[in-house]
C-alpha positions in Angstrom: 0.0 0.0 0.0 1.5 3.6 -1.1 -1.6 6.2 -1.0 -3.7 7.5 2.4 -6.5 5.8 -0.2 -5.2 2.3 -0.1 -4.9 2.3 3.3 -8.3 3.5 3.7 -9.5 0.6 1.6 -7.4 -2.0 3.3 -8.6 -0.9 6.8 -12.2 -0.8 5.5 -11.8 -3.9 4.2 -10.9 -5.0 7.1 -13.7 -3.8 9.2 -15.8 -5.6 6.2 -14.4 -8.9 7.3 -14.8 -8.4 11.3 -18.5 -7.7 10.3 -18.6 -11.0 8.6 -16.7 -12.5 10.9 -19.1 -11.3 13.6 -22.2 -12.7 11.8 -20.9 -15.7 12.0 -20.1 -15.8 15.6 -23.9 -14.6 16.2 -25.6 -17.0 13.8 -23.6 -19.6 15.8 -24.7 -18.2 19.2 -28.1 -18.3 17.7 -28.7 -14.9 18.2 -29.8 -12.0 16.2 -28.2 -10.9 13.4 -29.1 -7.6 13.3 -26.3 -6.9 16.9 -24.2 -6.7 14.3 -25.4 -3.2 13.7 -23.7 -2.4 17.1 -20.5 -2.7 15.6 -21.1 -1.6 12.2 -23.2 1.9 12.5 -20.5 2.5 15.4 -19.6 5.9 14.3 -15.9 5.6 15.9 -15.5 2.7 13.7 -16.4 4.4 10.4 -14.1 7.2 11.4 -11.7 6.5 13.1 -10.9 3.2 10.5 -12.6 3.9 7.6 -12.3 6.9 6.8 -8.8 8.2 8.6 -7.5 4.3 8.4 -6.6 3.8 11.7 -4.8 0.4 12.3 -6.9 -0.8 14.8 -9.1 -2.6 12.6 -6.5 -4.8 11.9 -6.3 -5.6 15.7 -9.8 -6.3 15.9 -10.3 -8.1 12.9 -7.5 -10.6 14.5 -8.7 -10.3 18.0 -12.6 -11.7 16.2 -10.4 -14.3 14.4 -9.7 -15.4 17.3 -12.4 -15.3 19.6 -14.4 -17.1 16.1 -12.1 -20.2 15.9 -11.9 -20.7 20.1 -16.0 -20.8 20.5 -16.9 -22.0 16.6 -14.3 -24.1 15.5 -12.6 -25.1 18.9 -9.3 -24.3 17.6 -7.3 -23.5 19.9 -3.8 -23.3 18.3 -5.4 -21.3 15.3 -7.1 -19.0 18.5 -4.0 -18.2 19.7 -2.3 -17.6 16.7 -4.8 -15.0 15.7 -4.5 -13.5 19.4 -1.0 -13.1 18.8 -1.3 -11.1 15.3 -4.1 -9.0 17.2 -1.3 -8.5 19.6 1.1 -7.8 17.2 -1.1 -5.3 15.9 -2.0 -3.5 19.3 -1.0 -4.3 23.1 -4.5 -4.8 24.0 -5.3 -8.2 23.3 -2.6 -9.4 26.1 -5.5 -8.9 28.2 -7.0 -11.5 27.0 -4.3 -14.0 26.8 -5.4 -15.9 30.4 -8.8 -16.0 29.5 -8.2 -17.9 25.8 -5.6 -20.3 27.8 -7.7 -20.9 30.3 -10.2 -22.7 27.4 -7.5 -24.2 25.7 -3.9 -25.3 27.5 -1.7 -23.4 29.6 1.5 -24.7 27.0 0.0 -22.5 24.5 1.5 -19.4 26.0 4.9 -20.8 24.5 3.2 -20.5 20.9 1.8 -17.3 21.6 5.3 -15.8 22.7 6.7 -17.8 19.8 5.0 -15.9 17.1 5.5 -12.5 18.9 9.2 -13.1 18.8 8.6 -14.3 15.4 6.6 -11.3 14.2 9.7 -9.0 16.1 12.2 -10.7 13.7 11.8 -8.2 11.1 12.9 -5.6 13.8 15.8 -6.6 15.4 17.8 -4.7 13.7 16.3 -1.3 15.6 18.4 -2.9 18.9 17.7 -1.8 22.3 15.3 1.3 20.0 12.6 -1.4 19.5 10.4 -0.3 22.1 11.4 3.6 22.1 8.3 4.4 20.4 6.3 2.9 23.2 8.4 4.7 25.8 7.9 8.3 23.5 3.9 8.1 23.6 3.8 7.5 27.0 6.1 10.5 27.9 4.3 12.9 25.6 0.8 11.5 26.4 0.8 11.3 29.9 0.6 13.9 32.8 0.4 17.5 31.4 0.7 19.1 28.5 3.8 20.6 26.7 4.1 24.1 26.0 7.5 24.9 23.7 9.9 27.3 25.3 11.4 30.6 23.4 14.3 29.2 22.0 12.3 26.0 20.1 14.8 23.9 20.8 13.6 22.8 24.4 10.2 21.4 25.1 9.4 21.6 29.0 6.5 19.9 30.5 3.9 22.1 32.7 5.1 22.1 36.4 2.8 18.8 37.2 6.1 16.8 36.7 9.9 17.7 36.5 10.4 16.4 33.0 12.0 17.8 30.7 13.1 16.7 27.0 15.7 18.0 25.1 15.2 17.7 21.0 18.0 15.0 20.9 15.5 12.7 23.0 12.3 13.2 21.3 11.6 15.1 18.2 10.2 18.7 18.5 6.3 18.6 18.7 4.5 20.3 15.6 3.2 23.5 16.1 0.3 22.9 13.4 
């Protein structure tokens, strides 16, 4: 993908599939079809991923994979592995992790950490910067807010905490 269009169109494609994917799990469950609505109408979901093609869809789309093949096909190796692409994806499905082992086997967790140090191969080459972006939005997101100083080349925090980056640490916030 090369344009802000394909992107769009893969992510919506995506979402296209979690609602399939989803009205499978319900006709299985016996239940109306129409809950699928829920997630399809959800305006956050035609925003945020269709139309600004936010990755999430891609997490979710896994993390339905994967809820699909532990309740429908009691599968649990294929579960797992599509928990761990969710995961690769976002952090969020980690969460769920106990509760898909606890209806499959507890040795699972080794295939689970398997294909997340397989799906970290590709990356190894960044070193001990792997996880630096992760460490970046959590400085800049949390507590306050920054303000730039005079200069530009110092961002200070407001006084709610002492921290202070310098523009070698992180790059300079945008003032758009």
């Amino acid at each position: 993908v090369r344009t802000v269009a394909g992107y769009k169109r893969l992510f919506t494609g995506f979402d296209l599939a979690t609602v399939t994917l989803l009205l499978a799990l319900l006709a299985a469950a016996d239940r109306p079809l129409h809950h699928v609505l829920i997630y399809a109408w959800n305006p956050g979901v035609l925003v945020a991923f269709s139309m600004s093609s936010h990755n999430d869809s891609l997490a979710i789309l896994a993390m339905v994979a994967a809820i699909f093949f532990l309740i429908i096909g009691r599968r649990g190796v294929l579960s797992i592995g599509f928990l761990a692409a969710s995961f690769l994806s976002k952090l969020f499905p980690a969460f769920l992790l106990p509760l898909f082992l606890k209806r499959t086997r507890w040795s699972y967790v080794g295939i689970f950490g398997g294909l997340i140090l397989l799906g970290y191969v590709p990356f190894l080459g960044a070193g001990r910067h792997l996880f630096q972006g992760l460490s970046d939005f959590g400085i800049v997101t949390c507590g306050s807010v920054q303000t730039p100083s005079r200069s530009n080349s110092t961002v200070t925090k407001a006084p709610s905490t002492a921290m202070t980056w310098h523009g070698s640490a992180l790059p300079k916030p945008s003032m758009a």
